[in-house]
N, C-alpha and C positions, 0 to 999 in steps of 0.2 A: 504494500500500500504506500502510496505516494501521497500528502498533501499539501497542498499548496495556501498558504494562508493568509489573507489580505487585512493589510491591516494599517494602521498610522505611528510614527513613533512617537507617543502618548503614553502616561501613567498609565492612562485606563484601562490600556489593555493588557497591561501585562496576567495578572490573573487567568484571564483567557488562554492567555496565548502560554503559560508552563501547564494547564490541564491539556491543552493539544501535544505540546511540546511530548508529556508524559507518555502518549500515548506508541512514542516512538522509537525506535531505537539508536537513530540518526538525526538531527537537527544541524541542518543549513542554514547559515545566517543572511543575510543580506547585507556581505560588508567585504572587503577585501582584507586576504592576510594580513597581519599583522604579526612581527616575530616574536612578541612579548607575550602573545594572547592563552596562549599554555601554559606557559608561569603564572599568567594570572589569575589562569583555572583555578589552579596548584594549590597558590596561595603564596607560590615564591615573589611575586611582589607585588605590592598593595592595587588596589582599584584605583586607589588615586593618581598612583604612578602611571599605571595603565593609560588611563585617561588625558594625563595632562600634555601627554603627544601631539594630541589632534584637538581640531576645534569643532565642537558637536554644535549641531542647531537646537537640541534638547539636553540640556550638559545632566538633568535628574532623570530625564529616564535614559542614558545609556547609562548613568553609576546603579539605578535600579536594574537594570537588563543584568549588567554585568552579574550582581548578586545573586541575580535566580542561576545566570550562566553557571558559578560555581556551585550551589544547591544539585543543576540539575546532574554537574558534571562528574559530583561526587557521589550521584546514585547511579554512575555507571553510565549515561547517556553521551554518546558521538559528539561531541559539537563541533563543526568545520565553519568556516569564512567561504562563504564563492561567491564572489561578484567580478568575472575576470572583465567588466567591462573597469570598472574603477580599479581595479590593478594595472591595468595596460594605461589610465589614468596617471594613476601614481608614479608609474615608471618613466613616462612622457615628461613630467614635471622634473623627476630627478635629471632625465636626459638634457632637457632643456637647460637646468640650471646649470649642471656642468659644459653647457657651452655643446651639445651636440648637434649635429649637425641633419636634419628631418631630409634633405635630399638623400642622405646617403641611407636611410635604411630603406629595406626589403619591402616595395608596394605591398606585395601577401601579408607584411607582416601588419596583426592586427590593431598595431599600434598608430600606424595611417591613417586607419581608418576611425580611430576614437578623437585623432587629432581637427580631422578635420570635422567630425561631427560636435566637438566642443568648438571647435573655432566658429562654427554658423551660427550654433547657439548662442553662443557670447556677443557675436556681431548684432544679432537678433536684439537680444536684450540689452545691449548699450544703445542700440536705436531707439525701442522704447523708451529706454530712460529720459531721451534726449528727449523725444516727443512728446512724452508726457508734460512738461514742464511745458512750454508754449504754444505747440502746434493745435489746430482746430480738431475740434472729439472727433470729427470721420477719422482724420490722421492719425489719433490715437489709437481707435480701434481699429487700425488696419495692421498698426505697430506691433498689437497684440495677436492680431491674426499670424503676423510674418513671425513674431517670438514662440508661439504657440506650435507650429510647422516644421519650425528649427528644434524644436523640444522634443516633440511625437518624434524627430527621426532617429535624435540620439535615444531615445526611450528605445524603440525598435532595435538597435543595434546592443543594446545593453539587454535587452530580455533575450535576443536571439545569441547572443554570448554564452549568458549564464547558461540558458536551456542547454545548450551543447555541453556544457560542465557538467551539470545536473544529471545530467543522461547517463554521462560516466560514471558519476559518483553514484547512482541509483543502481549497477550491474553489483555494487560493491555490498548491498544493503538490503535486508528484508522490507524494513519498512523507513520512511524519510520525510523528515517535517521540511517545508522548505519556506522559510520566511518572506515573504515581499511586501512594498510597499502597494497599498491599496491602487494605484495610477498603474500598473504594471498588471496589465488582465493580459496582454498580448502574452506573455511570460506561459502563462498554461498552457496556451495554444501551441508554442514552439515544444513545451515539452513534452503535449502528447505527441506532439508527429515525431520528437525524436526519441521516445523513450518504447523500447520493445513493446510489443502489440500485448503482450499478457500481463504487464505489469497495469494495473490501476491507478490511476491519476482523478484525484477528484479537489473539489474547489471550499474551502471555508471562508466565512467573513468575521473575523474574530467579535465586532462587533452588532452580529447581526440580529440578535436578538434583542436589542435595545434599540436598534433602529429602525428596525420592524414596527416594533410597540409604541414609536414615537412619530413615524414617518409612515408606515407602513410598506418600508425599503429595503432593502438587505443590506445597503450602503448609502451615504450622502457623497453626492460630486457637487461639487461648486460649478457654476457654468463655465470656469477655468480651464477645470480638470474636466469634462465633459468635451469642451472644444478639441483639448488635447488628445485625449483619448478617440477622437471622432477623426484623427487625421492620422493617428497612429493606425489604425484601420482603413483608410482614406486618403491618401496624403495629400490627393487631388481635389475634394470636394470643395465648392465656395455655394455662395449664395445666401439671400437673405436671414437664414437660421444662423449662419457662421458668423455674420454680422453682429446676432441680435445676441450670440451666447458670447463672443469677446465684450461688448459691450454691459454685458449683465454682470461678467467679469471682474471690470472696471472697480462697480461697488458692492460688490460680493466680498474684496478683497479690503476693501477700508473698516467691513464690518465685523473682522473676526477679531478675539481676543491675539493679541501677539503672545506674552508671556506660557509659559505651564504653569498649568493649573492643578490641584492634588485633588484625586477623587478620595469619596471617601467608597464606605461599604457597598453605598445602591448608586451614588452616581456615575455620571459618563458626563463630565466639565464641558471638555472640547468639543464630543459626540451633539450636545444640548447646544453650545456656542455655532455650531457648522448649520443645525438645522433649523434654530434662529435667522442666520443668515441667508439662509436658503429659502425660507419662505417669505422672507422681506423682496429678494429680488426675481424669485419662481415667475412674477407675472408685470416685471417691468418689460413698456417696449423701447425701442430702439430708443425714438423722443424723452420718453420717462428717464433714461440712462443717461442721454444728454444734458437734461438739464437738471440733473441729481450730481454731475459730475465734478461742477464746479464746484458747487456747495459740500461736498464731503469728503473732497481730494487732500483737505488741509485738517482734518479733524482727526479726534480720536474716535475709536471704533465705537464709543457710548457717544459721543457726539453724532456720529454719522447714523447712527441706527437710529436716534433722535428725529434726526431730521428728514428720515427715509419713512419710518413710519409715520410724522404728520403728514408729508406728501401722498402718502397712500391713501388715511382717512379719511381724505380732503377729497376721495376718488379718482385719482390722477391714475393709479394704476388699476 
């Protein structure tokens, strides 16, 4: 048994996510090697140590992950790293800074290929940036369109990586938990086509039972990740829906909490913040967007949701 498990890097979920873990004999992380990361199974040097290497986007829940990591790893359970798309990452960067030289390596090698799929992305998203700051809303959300595009393809090329790793490491294993981030659906798919016909491959949402009950969803997509995902499948698509989801985009993104937040027993923080969110901007149109966009670009996320739900009450959307 193979599963594949979708999910946020968020408190909330971890609970979830060590009763699947449990279940397995094997757990795949969604991270690239690291040469400390068995010592810090071990115990041979602290979490903190561990940690203070890299700069996390959630710095409490990976010293939380880490903790369960050694719990789970002390009751006998596999724990690997594979994400060879951010290793061929990694390696890029050490190449770069030591002065090497990108003409001279091997086109096959897959390291080309990660280079130029970060370099369109990044080109992507410094245009947005620019754009956002003076150019007129169509401008902007076209900005998001072209960043959105450039994201889905490195997304693509990072799930069709891992899948190919996975596959190997699955001949090795009865059964295998494999970590992903919630955006990465394409990721299944590569690894049923690449994983032997008799092995089972099936899909969890770690948080779907709270989202169900809340949404009646299996999962919330912000119209960000939704765009995104619609071209990771798509690459080619436009038209007015493409329009109307960057644009909802826009302030979808002004109205989430930034910080982590700590669940307790029964809550889901972020899960409640995303679907808030969601249903403030589920029935804005193109216009509603535009001239929401002004007014909430400079605000904080309670300031913006302020001023998104008077505009709604007032009937506008």
């Amino acid at each position: 048994m193979i599963t594949v498990a979708f999910s946020t890097h968020r408190l909330e979920v971890l609970k979830e996510a060590e009763a699947r873990m449990r279940e397995h004999d094997t757990i795949a992380l969604e991270e690239p090697p690291h040469p400390d990361f068995h010592a810090m199974l071990c115990g041979d040097i602290t979490i903190e140590d561990y940690l203070q290497e890299t700069d996390y986007e959630f710095p409490r829940f990976a010293e939380a992950s880490c903790r369960l990591y050694r719990v789970l790893h002390a009751s006998g359970k596999r724990l690997l790293q594979v994400d060879p798309y951010m290793e061929k990452l990694n390696r890029l960067h050490d190449f770069l800074a030591d002065g090497g030289d990108l003409q001279a390596v091997d086109p096959k090698d897959p390291m080309q290929a990660v280079y130029y799929a970060e370099k369109r992305a990044t080109a992507a998203l410094l245009h947005f940036y620019e754009t956002s700051m003076t150019a007129p809303f169509t401008h902007v959300v076209q900005a998001v369109i072209q960043f959105a595009r450039a994201d889905a393809a490195r997304i693509a090329l990072r799930d069709a990586m891992r899948a190919k790793r996975l596959a190997e490491e699955a001949l090795k294993v009865s059964t295998l938990y494999v970590e992903s981030g919630y955006i990465h659906w394409k990721l299944f798919r590569d690894l049923c086509r690449c994983i032997e016909p008799k092995r089972r491959v099936r899909v969890c949402f770690l948080l779907e039972r709270e989202a169900r009950g809340r949404l009646g969803r299996k999962q919330v997509l912000g119209p960000g990740d939704t765009l995104t995902l619609l071209f990771v499948f798509h690459p080619k698509i436009r038209g007015p829906f493409v329009d109307l989801l960057a644009a909802r985009s826009l302030i979808y993104i002004k109205l989430l909490h930034k910080g982590e937040m700590e669940p307790d027993e029964a809550s889901v923080p972020h899960l409640e913040d995303e679907i808030q969110a969601y249903r403030l901007t589920d029935r804005l149109s193109l216009t509603d967007c535009e001239k929401l966009y002004s007014q909430v670009r400079r605000r904080s996320p309670q300031e913006a949701r302020e001023i998104v739900k008077t505009y709604s009450a007032k009937g506008n959307a």
